[in-house]
py3Dmol code that shows the C-alpha trace and the ligand (Angstrom):
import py3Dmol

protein = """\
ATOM      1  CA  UNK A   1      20.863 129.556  25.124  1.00  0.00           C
ATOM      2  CA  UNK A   2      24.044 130.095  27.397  1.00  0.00           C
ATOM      3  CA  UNK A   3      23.866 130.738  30.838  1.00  0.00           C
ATOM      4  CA  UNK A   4      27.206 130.828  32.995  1.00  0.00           C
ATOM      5  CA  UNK A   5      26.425 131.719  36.624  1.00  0.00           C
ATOM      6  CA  UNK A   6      28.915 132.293  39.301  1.00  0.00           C
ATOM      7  CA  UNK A   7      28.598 132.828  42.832  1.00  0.00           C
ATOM      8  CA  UNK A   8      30.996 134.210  45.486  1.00  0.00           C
ATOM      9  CA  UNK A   9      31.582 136.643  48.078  1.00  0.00           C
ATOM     10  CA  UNK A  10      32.982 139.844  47.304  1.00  0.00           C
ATOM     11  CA  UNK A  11      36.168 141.363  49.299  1.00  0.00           C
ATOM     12  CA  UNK A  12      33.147 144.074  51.436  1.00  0.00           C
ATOM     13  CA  UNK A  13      31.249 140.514  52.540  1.00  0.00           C
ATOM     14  CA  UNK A  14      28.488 140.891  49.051  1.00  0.00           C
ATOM     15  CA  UNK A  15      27.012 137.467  48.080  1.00  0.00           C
ATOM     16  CA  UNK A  16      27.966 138.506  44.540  1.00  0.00           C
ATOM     17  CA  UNK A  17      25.630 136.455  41.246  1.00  0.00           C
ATOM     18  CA  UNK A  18      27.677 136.754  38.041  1.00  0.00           C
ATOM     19  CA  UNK A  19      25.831 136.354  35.288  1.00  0.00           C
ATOM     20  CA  UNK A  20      26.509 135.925  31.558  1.00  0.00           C
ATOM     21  CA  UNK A  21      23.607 134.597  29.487  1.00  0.00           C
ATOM     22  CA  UNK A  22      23.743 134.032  25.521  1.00  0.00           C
ATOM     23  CA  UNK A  23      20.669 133.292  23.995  1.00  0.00           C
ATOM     24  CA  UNK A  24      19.234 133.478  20.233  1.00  0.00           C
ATOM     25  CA  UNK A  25      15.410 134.462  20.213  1.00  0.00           C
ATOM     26  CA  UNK A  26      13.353 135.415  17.446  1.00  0.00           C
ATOM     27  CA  UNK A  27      11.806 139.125  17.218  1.00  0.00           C
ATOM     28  CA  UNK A  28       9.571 141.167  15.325  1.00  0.00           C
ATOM     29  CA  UNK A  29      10.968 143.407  12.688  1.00  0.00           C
ATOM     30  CA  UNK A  30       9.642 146.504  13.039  1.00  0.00           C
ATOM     31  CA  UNK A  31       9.670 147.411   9.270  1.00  0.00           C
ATOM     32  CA  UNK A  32       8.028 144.512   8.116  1.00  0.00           C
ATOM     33  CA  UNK A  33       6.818 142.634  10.656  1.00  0.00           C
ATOM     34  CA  UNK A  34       8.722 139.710   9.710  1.00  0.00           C
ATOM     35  CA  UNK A  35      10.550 137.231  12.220  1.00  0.00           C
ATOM     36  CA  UNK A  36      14.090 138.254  12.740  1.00  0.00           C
ATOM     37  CA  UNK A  37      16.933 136.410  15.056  1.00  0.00           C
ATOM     38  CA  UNK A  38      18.585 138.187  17.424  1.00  0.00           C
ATOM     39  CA  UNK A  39      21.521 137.597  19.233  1.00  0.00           C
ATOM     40  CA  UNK A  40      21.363 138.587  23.029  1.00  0.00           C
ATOM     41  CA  UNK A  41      24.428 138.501  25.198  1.00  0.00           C
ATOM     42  CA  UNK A  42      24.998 140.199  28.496  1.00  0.00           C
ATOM     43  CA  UNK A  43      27.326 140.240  31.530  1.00  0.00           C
ATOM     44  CA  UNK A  44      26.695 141.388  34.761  1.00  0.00           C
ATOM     45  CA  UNK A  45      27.266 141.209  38.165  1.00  0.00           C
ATOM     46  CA  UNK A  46      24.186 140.938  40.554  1.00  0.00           C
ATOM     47  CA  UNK A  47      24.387 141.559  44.343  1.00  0.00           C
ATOM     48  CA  UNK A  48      21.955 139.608  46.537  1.00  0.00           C
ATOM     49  CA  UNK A  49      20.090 141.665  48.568  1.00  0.00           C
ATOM     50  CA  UNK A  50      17.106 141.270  51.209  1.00  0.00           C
ATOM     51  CA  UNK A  51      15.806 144.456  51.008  1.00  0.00           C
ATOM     52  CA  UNK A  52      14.750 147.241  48.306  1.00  0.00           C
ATOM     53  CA  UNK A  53      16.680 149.516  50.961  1.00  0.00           C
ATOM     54  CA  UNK A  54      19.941 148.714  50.617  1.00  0.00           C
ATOM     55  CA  UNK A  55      20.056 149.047  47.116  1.00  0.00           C
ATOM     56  CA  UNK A  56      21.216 152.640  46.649  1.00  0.00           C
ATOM     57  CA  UNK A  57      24.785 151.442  48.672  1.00  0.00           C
ATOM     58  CA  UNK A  58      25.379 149.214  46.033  1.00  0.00           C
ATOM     59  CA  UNK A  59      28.749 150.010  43.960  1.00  0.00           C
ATOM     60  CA  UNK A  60      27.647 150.884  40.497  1.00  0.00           C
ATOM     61  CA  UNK A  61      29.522 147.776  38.977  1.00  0.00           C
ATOM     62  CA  UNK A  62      27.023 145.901  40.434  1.00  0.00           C
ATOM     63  CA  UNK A  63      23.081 145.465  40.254  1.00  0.00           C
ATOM     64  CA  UNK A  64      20.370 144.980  42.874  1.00  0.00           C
ATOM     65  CA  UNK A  65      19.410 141.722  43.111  1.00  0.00           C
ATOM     66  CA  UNK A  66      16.242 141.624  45.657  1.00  0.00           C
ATOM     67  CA  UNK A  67      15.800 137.602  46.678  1.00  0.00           C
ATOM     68  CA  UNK A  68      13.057 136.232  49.522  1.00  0.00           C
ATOM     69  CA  UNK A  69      13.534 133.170  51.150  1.00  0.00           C
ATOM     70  CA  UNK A  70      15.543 132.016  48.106  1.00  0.00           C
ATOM     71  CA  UNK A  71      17.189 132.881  44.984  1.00  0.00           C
ATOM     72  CA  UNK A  72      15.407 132.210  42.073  1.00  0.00           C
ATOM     73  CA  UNK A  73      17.717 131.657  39.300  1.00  0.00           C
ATOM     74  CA  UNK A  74      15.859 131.393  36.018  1.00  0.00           C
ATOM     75  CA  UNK A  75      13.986 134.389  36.972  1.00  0.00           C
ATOM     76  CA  UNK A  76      17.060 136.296  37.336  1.00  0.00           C
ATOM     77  CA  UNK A  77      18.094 134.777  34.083  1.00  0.00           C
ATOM     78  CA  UNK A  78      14.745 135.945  32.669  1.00  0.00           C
ATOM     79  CA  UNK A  79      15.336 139.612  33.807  1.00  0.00           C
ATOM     80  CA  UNK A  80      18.539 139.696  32.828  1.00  0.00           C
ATOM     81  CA  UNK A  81      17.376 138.583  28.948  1.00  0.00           C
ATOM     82  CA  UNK A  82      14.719 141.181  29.026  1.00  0.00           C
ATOM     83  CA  UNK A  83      17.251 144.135  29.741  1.00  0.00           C
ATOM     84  CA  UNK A  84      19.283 143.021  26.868  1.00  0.00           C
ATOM     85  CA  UNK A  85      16.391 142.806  24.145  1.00  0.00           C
ATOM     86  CA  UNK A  86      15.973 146.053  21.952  1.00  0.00           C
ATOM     87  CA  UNK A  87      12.882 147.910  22.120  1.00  0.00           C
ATOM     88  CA  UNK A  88      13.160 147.856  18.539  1.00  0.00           C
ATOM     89  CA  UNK A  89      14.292 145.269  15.810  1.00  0.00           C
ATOM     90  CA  UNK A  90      15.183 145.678  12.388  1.00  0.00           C
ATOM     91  CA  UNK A  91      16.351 143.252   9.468  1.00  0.00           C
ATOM     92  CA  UNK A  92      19.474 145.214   7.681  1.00  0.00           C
ATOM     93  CA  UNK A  93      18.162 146.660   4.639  1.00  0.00           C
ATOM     94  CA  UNK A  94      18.935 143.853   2.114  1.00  0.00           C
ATOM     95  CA  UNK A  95      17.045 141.576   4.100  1.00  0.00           C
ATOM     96  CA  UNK A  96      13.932 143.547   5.107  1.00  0.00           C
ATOM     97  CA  UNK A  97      11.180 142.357   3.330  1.00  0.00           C
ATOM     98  CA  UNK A  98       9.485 145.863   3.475  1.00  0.00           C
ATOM     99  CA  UNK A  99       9.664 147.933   0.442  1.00  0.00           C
ATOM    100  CA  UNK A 100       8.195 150.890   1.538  1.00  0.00           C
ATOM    101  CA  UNK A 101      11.327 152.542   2.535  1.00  0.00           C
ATOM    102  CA  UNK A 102       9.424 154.066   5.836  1.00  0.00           C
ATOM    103  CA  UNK A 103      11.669 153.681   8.825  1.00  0.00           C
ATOM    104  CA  UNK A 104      10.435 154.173  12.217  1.00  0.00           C
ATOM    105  CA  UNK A 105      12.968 156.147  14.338  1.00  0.00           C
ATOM    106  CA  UNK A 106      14.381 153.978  16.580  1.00  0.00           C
ATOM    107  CA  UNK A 107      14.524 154.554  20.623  1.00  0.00           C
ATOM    108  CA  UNK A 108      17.885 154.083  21.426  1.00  0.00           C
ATOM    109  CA  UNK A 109      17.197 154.705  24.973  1.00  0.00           C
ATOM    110  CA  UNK A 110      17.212 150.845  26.229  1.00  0.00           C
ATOM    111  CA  UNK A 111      15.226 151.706  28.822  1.00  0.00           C
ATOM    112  CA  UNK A 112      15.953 150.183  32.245  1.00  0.00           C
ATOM    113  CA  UNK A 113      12.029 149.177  32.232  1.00  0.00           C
ATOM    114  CA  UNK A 114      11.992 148.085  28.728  1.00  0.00           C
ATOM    115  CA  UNK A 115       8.519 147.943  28.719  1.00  0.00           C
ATOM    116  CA  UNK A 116       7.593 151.116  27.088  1.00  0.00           C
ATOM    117  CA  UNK A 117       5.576 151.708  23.942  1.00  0.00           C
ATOM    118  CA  UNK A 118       3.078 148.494  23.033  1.00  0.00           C
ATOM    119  CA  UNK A 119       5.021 147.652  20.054  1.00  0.00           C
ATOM    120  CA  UNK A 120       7.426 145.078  22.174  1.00  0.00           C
ATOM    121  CA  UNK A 121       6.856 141.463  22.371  1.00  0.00           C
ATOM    122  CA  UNK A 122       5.400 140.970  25.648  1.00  0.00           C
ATOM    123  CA  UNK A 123       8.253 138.360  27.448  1.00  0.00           C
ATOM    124  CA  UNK A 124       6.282 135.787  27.272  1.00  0.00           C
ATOM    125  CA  UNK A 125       7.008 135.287  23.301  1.00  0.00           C
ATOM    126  CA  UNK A 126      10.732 135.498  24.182  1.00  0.00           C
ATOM    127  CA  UNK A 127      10.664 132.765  26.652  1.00  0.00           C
ATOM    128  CA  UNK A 128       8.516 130.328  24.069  1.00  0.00           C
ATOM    129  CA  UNK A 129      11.111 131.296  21.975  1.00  0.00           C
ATOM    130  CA  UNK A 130      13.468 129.671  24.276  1.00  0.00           C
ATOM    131  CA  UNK A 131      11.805 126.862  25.270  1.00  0.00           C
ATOM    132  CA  UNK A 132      11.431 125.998  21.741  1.00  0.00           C
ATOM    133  CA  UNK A 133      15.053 126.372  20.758  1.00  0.00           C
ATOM    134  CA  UNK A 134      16.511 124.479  24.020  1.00  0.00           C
TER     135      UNK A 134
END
"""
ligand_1 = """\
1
ZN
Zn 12.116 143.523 8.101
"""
view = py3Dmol.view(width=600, height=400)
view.addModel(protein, "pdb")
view.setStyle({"model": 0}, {"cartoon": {"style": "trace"}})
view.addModel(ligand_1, "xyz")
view.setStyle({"model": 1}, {"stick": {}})
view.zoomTo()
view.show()
């Protein structure tokens, strides 16, 4: 995993948190259950913010970044890797180990909560995942 983080101020006075995060984590096919490695990368530019309320001013180039006291980095990582995972996984045909030719219809919506539908790994397998590759 990849994680390139810079920080500056923005010409309007924004503590700006660029973000770009690469990481490799292992997901469930949703054919055949099997493992399957996926490739996450994302970009994005975070604005720091100290209150829910002034999100909506934001620019739409950037996101909302809500911090306390301080920022917390690796969970900002962590969100940002949960936005980028699919709701759903496939291996390409070839490699599928599923026979049965039934293909659930994939949400292409990548919902901005990505929690939807139970059939996601809860983000607590993605970060073993990580841990275990690091
Ligand atoms: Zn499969």
């Amino acid at each position: 995993m990849a994680v390139k983080a810079r920080f500056f101020r923005d010409e309007e006075g924004r503590y700006v948190l660029e973000l770009a995060v690469e990481a490799q984590v292992a997901v469930t096919c949703q054919r055949c259950l099997g493992e399957l490695e996926e490739c996450l990368q994302s970009q994005t530019q975070l604005v720091a913010l100290w209150s829910d309320a002034d999100a909506g001013q934001l620019p739409a180039r950037y996101d909302p970044l809500v911090v306390g006291e301080e920022l917390d980095l690796w969970q900002a990582v962590e969100d940002e890797l949960l936005l980028a995972l699919p709701n759903y996984s496939y291996h390409s045909d070839i490699e599928c180990g599923s026979q049965t030719g039934v293909v659930v219809e994939p949400d292409d919506d990548n919902g901005i909560d990505g929690d939807e539908g139970g059939q996601q790994q809860s983000p607590f397998d993605v970060l073993k995942t990580l841990k275990q590759d690091s």
